[in-house]
C-alpha positions in Angstrom: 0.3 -32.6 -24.2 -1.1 -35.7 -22.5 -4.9 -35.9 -21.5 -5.3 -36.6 -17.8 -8.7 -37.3 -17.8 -12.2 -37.7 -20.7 -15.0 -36.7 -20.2 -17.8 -33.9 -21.4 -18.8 -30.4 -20.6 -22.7 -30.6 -19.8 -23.6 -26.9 -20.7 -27.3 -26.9 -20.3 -28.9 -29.9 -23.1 -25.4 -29.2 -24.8 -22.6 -32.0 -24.0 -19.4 -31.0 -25.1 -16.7 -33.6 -25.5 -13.3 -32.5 -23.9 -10.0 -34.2 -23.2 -8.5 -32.4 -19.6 -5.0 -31.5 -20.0 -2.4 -30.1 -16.9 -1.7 -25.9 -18.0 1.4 -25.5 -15.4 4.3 -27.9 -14.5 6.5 -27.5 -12.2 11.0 -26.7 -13.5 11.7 -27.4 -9.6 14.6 -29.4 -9.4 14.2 -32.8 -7.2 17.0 -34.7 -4.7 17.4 -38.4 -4.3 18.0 -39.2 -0.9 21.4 -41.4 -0.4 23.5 -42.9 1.8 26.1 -40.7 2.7 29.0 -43.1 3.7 28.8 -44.8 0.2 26.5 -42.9 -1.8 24.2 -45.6 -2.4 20.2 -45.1 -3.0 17.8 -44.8 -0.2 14.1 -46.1 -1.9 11.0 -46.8 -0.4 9.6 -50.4 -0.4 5.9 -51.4 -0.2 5.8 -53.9 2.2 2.8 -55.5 3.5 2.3 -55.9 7.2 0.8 -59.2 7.0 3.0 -61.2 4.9 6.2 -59.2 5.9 7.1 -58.9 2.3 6.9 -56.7 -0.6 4.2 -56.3 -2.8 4.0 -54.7 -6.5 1.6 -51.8 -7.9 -1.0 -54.5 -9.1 -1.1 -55.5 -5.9 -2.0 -52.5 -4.1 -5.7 -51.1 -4.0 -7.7 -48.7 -1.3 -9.5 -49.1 1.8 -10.6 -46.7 4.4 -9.7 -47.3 8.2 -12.5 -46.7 10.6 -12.5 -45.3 13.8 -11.8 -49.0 15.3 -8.4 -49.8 13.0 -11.1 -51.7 10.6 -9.7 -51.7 6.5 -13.0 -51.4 4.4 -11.9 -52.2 1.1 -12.3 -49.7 -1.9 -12.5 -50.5 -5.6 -12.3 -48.3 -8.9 -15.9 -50.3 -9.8 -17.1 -48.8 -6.7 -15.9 -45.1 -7.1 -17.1 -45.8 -10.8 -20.7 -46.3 -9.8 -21.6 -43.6 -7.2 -24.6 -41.5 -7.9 -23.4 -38.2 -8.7 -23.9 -37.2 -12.3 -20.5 -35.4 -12.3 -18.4 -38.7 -12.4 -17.1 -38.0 -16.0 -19.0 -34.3 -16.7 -18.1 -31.4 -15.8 -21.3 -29.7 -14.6 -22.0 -25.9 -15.5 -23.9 -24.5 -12.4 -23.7 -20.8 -12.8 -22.1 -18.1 -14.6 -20.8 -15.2 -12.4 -18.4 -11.9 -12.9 -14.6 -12.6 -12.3 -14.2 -10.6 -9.6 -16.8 -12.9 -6.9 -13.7 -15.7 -7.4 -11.6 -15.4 -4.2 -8.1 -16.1 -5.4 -7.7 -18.1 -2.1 -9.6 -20.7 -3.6 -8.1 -20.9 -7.1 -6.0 -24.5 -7.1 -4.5 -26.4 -10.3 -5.2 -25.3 -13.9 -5.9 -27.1 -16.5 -6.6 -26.6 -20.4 -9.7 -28.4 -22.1 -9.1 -29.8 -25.4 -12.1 -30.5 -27.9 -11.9 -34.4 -28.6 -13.2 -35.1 -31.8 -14.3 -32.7 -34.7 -17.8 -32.9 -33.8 -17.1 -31.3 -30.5 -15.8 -28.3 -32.1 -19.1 -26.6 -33.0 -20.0 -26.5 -29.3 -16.7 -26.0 -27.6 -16.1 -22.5 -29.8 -20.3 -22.0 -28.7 -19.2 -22.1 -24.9 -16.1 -20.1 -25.7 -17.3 -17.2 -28.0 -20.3 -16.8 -25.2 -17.9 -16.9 -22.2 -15.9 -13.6 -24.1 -19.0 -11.9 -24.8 -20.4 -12.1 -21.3 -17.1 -11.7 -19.5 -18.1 -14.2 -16.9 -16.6 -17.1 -15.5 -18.5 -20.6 -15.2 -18.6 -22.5 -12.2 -18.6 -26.0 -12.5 -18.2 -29.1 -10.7 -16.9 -32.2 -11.5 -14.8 -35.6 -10.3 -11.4 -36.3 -10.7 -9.1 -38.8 -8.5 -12.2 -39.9 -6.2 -13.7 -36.9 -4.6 -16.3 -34.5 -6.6 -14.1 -30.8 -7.0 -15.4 -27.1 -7.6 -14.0 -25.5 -10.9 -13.7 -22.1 -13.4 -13.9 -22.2 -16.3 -12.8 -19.0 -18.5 -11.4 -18.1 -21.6 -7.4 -17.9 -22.4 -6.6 -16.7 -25.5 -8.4 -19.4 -27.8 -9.0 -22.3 -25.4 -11.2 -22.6 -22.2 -9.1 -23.5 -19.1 -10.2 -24.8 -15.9 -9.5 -23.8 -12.6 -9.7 -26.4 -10.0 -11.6 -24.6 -7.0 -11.5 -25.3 -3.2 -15.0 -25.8 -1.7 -15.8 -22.6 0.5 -15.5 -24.7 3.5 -11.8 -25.4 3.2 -11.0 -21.7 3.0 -10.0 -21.6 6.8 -10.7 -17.7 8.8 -8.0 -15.8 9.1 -8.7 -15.1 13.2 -5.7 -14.4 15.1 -3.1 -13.2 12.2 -3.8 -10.0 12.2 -2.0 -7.7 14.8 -3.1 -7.7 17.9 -2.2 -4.0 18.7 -4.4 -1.2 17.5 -1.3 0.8 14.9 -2.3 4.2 14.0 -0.6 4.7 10.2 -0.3 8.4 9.9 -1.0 10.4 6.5 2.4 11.2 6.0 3.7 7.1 6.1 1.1 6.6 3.8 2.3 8.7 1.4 5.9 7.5 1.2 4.4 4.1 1.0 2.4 5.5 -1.8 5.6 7.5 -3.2 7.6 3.7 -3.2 4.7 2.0 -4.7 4.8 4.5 -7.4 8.7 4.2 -7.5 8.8 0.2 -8.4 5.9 0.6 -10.9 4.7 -2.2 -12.3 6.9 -5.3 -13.9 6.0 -7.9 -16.6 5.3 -11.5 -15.4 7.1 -12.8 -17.8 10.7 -11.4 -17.3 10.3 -13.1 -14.2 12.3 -16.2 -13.6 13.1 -18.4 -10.6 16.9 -17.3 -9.7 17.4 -19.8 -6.9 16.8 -22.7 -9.9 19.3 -21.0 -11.4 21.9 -21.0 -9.0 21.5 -24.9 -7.7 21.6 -25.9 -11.8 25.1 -24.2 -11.7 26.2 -25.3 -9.1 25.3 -28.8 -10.3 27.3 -28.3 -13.5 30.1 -27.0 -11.2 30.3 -30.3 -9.1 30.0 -32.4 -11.8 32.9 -31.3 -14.0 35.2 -31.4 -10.1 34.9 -27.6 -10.0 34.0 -25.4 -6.9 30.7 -24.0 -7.0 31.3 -20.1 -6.7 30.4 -18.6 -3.3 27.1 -16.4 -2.9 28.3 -12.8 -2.2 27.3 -12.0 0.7 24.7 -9.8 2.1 25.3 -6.2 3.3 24.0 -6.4 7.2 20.7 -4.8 7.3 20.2 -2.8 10.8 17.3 -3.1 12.7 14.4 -1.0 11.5 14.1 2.0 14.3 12.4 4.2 12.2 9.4 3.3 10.1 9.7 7.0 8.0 13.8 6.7 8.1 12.9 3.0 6.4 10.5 4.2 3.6 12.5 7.4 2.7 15.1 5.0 2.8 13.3 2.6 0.6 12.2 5.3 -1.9 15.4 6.5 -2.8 17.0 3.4 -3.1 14.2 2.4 -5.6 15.1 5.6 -7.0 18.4 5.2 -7.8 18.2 1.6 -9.3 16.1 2.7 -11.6 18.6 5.6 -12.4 16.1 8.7 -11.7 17.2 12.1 -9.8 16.7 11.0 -6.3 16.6 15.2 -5.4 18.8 16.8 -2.6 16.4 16.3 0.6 16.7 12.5 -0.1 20.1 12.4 0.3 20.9 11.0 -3.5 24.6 10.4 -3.3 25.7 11.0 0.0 25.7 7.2 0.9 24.2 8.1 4.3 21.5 6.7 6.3 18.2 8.4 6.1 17.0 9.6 9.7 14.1 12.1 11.0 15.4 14.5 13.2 14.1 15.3 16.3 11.8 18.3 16.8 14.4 20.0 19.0 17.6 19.7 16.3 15.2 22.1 13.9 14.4 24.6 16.2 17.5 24.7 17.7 18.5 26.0 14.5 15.9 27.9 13.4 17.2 29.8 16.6 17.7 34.2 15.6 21.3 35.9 17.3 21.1 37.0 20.0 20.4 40.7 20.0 22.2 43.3 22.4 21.4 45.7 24.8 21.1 48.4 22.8 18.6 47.1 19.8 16.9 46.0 23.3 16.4 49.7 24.1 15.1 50.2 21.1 12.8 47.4 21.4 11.5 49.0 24.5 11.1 52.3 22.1 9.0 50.8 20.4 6.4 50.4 22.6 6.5 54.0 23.4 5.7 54.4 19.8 3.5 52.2 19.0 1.7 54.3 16.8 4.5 54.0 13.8 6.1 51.3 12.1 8.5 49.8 14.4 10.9 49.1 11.4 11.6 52.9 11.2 12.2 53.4 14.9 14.5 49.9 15.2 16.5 51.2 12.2 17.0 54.8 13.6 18.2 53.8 17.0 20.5 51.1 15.0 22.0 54.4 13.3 22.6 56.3 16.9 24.0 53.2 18.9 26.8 52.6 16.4 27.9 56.4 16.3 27.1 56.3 12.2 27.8 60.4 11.2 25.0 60.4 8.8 22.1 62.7 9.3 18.8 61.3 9.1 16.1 62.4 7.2 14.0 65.9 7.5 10.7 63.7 7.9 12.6 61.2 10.8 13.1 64.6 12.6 9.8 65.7 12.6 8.3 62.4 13.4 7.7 62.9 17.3 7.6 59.1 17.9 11.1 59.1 16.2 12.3 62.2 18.2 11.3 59.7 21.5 13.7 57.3 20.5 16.6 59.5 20.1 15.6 61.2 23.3 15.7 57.4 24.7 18.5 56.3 23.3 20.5 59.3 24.9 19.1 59.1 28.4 19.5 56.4 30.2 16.6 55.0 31.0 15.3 55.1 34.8 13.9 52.2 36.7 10.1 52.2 37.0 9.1 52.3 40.5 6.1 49.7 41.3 2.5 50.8 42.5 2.0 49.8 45.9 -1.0 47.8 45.7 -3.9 48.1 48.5 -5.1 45.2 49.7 
């Protein structure tokens, strides 16, 4: 790895000596643009206003434009010399738990290096007291012209830095959020819960960037005067009309690629659709038979006797209306509430006259 940058760690009266080195790259693939007609290069040429010709890199410096159109002229020497002791330190300003970092601010990462065995001593110091506190230091320091917030904390045996945005660049999230008030009811959150559950968690590392993938074969495919092989394509997803159809959908779908028993009420192997039926499907079939004239008769038995059970008197006139030839029992004889119903059931019963009401 190549040093990007030397300077020290000022940790207190302790200056540690550290080489700054990049801790990601980037295994995107980049285009050239071209001409299409002939396939010839398109490049960019420096070219200076003035002179109407082009310049090289030796040639080029910095200058900042004022309000008017003005160039004021900027030198390394200059940037070199400014007054801020961070210029080739990086500053220690506080030590503070993990969790107060705001992972909106985190920006590049970088490794520091101990140059020189006599920055060893120190450099494990800083380390071994960063793992026993399990806090992150905040630093700041300069790098490319401007003065930068940084993290420093411990990964595996070396200290890395985090490059930091400044508080102020961290912009408020005012009108993302919806701007309807959505009521999430218990239920949703438990399916949501149920497919959170389902997908479990995954190792970072068996990640990998497919789309890479697929443009570095289809590179190798043009290049050998094959044709690249066609993306299957996608099943046509319907529109989501259902948010609890969508996550029992969603759950059992999770379920199955992971090969677990999906159970009956999800549907598991039927292929279909989840869906939430209407209130009026269920009780439609939650609907009893309907009953004829003569268990009605009974049911108006019943409240003559409403002193006894009315299973015994229901299941005695049930006996009389469909002629059965048993006999009943001594004690459903004696029973005078039972003796009513067979009375009823016999006679046919006469219409009640109504009360004349006085005014």
């Amino acid at each position: 790895m190549r040093s990007i940058w030397n300077g020290a760690i000022s940790f207190g009266l302790v200056s540690i000596p550290i080489k700054l080195v990049n801790a990601t790259e980037s295994h995107s693939i980049s285009f050239r643009q071209i001409h299409t007609e002939d396939g010839g290069r398109i490049r960019y040429r420096k070219v200076c206003e003035l002179e109407d010709r082009e310049v090289t890199q030796a040639e080029i410096g910095k200058a900042y434009e004022d309000a008017d159109g003005t160039m004021i002229p900027i030198t390394d020497d200059d940037l070199a010399q400014l007054p801020i002791p961070t210029a080739r330190t990086i500053e220690i300003v506080a030590f503070v738990p993990a969790d107060r970092i705001d992972p909106l601010q985190m920006d590049a990462a970088y490794y520091l290096s101990a140059n020189g065995v006599p920055a060893a001593k120190p450099y494990t110091l800083l380390r071994e007291a960063l793992k026993r506190s399990q806090k992150v230091a905040i630093a700041k320091y300069a790098l490319r012209g401007r003065e930068r917030l940084g993290m420093l904390r411990v990964v595996d045996d070396v200290i890395a830095m985090h490059g930091l945005l400044w508080p102020d660049e961290i912009r408020v999230p005012e009108g993302v959020a919806p701007d309807t008030s959505v009521t999430v009811r218990d239920k949703e959150l438990d399916l949501a819960d149920a497919l959170m559950d389902t997908l479990g968690e995954v190792d970072l590392a068996d990640l990998h960037d497919d789309y890479r993938e697929a443009v570095e074969e289809m590179i190798t495919a043009k290049a050998s005067g094959e044709q690249p092989a066609e993306s299957p394509t996608p099943a046509p997803s319907g529109k989501v009309l259902d948010l609890m159809a969508a996550l029992e959908k969603s759950v059992r779908e999770a379920k199955e690629s992971r090969g677990e028993d999906t159970g009956e009420d999800a549907g598991a192997g039927t292929g279909k659709k989840a869906e939430v039926r209407p209130i009026s499907s269920r009780s439609a079939r939650a609907t009893p038979k309907q009953t004829t004239g003569k268990k009605s008769t009974s049911s108006a038995t019943k409240k003559t006797a409403s002193s006894k059970k009315p299973t015994a008197s229901t299941s005695t006139s049930a006996k009389k209306s469909t002629g059965a030839t048993k006999k009943t029992t001594t004690t459903a004889k004696k029973s005078p509430a039972k003796t009513t119903a067979k009375s009823t059931a016999k006679t046919p019963t006469k219409k009640a006259t109504p009360r004349k009401r006085t005014a």
